[in-house]
MDTraj code that builds the backbone (N, CA, C; nanometers):
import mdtraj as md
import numpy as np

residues = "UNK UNK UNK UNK UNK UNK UNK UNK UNK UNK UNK UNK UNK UNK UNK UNK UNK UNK UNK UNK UNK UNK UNK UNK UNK UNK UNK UNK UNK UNK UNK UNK UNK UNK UNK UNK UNK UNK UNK UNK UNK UNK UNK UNK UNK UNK UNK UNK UNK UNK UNK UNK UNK UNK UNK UNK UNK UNK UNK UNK UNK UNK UNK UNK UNK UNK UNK UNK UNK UNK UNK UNK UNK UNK UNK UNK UNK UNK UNK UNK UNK UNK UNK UNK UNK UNK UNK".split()
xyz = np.array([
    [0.6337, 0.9143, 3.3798],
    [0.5080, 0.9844, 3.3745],
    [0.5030, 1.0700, 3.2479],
    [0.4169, 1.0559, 3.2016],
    [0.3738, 1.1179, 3.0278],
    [0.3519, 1.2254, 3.0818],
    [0.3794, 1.3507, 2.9848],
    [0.3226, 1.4969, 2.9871],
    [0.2439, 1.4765, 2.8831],
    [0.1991, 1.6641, 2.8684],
    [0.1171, 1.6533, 2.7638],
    [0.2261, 1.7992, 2.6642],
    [0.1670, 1.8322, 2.5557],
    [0.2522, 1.9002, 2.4865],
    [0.2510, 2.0709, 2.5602],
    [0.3726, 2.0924, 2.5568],
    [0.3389, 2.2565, 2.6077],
    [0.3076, 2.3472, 2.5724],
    [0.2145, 2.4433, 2.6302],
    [0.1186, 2.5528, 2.5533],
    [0.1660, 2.6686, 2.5647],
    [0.2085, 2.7245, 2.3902],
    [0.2776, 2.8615, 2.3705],
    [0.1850, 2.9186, 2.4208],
    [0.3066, 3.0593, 2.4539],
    [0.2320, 3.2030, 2.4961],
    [0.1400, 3.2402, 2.3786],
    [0.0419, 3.3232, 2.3575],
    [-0.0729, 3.3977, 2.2615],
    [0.0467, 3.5016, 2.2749],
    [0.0825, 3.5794, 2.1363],
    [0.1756, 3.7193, 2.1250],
    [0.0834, 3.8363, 2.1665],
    [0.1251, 3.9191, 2.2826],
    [0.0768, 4.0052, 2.3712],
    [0.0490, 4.1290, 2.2064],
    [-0.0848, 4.1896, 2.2254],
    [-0.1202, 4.2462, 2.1492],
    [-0.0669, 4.3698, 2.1823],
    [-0.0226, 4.4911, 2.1024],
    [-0.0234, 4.5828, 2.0981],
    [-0.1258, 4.6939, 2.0834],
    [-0.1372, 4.7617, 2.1797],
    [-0.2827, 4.8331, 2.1905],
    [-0.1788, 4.9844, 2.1180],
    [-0.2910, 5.0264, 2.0434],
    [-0.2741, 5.1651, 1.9367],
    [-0.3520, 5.2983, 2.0408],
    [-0.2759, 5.3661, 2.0571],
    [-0.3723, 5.5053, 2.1114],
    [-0.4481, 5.5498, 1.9568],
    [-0.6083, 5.5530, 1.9960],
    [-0.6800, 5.6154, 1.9430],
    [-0.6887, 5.7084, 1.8989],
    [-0.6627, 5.8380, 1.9764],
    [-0.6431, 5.9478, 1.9301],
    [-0.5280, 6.0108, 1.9987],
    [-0.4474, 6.0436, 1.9053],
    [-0.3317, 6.1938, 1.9010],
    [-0.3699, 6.2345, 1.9738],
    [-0.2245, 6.3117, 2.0292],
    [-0.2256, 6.4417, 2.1661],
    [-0.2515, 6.4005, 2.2727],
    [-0.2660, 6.4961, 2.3879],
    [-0.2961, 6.4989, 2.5143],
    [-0.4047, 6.3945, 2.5371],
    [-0.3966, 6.3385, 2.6947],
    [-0.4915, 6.3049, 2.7288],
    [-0.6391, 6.3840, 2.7976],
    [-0.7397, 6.3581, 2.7280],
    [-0.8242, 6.4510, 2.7928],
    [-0.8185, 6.4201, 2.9280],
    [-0.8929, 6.5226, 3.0298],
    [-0.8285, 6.5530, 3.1611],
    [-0.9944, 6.4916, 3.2453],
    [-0.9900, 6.5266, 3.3323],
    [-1.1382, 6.4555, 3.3782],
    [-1.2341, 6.5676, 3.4118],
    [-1.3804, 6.4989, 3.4051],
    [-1.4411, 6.5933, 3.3312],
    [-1.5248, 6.6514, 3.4894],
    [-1.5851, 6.8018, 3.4686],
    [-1.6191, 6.8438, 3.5739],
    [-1.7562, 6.8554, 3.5395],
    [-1.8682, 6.9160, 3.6438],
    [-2.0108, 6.8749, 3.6650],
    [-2.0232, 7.0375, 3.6653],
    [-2.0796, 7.1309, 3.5903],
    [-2.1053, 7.2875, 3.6116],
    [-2.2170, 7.2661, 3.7330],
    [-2.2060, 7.3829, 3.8080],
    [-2.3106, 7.4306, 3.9219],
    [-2.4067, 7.4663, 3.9330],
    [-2.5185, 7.4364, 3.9544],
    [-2.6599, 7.4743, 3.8964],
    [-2.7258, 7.5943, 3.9758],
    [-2.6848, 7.5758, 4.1284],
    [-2.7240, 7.7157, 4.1645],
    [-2.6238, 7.8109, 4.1618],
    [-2.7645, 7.9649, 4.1295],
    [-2.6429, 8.1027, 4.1058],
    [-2.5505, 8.1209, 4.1812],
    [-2.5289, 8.1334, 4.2617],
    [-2.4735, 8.1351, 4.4246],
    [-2.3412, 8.0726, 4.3658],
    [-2.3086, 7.9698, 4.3476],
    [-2.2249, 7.8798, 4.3049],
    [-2.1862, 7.8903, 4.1723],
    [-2.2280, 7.8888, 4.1058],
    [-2.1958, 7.9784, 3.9399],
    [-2.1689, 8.1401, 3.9505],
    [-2.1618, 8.2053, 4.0069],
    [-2.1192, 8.3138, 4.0395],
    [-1.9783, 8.3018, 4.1083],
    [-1.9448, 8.2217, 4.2273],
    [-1.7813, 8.1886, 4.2609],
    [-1.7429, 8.1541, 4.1999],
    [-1.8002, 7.9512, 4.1158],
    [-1.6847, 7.9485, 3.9991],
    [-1.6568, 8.0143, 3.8682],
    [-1.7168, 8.1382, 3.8256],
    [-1.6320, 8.2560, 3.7934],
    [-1.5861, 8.3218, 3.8192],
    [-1.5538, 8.3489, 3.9405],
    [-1.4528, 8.4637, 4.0015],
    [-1.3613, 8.3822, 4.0093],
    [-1.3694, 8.2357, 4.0545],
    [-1.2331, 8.1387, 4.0849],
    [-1.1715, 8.1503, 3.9833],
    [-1.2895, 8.1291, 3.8597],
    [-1.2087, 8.1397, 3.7167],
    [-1.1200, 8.2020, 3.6649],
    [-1.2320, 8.3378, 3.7378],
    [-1.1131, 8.4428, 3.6930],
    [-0.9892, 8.4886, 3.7667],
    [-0.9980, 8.4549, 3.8785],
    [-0.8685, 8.4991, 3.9588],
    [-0.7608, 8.3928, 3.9230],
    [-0.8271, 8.2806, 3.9006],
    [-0.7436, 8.1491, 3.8519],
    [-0.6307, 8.2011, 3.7519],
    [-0.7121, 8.2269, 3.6423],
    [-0.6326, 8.2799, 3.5287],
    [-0.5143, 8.3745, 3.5537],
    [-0.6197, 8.4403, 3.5861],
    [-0.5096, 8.6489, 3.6494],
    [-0.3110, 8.5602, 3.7225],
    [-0.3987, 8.5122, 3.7897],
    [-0.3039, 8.4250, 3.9221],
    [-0.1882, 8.3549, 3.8112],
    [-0.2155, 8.2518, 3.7177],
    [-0.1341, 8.2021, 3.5901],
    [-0.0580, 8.2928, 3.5399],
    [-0.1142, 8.3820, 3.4747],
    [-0.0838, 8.4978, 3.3721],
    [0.0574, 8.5545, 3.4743],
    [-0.0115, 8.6129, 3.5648],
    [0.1445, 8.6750, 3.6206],
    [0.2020, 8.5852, 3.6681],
    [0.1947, 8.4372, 3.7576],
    [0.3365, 8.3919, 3.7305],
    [0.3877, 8.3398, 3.5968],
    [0.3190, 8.3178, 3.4917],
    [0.4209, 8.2988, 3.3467],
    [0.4779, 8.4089, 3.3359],
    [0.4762, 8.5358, 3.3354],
    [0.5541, 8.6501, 3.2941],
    [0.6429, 8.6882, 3.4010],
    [0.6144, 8.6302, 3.5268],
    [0.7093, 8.6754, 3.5936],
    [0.8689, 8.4983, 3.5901],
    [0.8014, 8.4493, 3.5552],
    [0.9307, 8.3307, 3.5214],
    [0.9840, 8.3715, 3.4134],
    [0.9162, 8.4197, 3.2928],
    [0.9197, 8.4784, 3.1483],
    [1.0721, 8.5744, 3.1739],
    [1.0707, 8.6653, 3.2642],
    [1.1134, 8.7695, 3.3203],
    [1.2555, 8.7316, 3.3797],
    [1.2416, 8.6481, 3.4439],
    [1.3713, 8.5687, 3.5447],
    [1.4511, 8.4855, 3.4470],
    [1.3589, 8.4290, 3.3539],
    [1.4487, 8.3506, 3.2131],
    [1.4935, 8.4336, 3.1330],
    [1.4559, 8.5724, 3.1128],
    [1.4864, 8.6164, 2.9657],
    [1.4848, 8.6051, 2.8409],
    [1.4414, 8.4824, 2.7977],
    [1.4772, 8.3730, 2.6724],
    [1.3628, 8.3347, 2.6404],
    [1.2302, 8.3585, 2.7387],
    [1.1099, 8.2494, 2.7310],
    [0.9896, 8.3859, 2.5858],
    [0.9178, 8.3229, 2.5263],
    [0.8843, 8.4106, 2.4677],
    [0.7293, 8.4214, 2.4805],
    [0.6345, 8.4946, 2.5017],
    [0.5437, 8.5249, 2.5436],
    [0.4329, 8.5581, 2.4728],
    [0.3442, 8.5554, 2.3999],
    [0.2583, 8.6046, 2.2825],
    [0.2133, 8.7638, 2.3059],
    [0.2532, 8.8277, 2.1912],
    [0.2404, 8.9788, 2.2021],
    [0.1119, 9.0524, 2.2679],
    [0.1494, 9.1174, 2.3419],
    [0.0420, 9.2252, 2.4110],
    [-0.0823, 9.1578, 2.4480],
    [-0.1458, 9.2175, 2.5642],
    [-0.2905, 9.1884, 2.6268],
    [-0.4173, 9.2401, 2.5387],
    [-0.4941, 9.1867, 2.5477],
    [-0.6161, 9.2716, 2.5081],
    [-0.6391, 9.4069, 2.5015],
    [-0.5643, 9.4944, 2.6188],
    [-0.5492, 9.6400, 2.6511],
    [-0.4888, 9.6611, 2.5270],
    [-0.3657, 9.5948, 2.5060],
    [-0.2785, 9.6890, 2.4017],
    [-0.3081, 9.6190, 2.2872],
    [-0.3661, 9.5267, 2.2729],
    [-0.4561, 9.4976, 2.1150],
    [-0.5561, 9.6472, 2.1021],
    [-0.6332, 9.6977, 2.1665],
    [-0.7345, 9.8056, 2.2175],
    [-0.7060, 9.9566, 2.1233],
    [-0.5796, 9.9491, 2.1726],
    [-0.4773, 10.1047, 2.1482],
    [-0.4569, 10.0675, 2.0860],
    [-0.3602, 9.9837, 2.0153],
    [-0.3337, 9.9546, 1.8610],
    [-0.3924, 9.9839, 1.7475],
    [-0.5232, 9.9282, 1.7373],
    [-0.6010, 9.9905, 1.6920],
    [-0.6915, 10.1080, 1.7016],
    [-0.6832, 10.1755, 1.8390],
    [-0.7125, 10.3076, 1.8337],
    [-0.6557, 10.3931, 1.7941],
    [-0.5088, 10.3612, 1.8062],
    [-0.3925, 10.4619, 1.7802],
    [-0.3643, 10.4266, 1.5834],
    [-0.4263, 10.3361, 1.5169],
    [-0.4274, 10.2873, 1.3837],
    [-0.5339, 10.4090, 1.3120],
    [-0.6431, 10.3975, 1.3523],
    [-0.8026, 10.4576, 1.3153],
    [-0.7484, 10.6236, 1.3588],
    [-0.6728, 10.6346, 1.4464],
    [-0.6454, 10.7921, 1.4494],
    [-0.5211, 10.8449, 1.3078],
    [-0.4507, 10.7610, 1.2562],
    [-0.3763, 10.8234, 1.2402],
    [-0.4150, 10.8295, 1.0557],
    [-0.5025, 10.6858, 1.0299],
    [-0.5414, 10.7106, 0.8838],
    [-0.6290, 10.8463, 0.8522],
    [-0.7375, 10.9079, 0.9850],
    [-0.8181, 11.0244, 0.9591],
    [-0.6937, 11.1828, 0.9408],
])
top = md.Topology()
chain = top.add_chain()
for i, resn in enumerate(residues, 1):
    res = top.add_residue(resn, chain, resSeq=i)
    for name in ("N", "CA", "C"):
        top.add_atom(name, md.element.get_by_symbol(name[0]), res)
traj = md.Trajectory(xyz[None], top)
């Protein structure tokens, strides 16, 4: 029984990421009534608050981890305590 000739594989293409870095993350729908735009800023913000102290408190338990200098508060005084001392 005759065959016929055998058919190479096509060389599997290599796909290129488009763009560098992270993958963007998936995207969310903002809230149209106030009611609801009013929580997801408080979520926001407690969200954050909630982050902030556990990085500094792992920051704290590592010793080693390094943290970007001072809060907004003490950006505040810095320069208050700057403007007092040139007068």
């Amino acid at each position: 029984m005759a065959q016929g000739a055998l058919k190479k594989a096509k060389p599997a293409s290599a796909k290129k990421p488009t763009a560098l870095g992270p993958k963007r993350g998936a995207k969310t729908i903002a809230p149209k009534k106030s009611k609801l735009v009013s929580q997801q800023k408080m979520l926001k913000k407690l969200t954050s608050g909630l982050t902030g102290k556990t990085e500094r408190l792992l920051a704290e338990k590592a010793g080693h981890l390094e943290l970007l200098k001072g809060t907004r508060k003490d950006k505040k005084k810095e320069k208050e305590g700057a403007k007092a001392a040139k007068k």
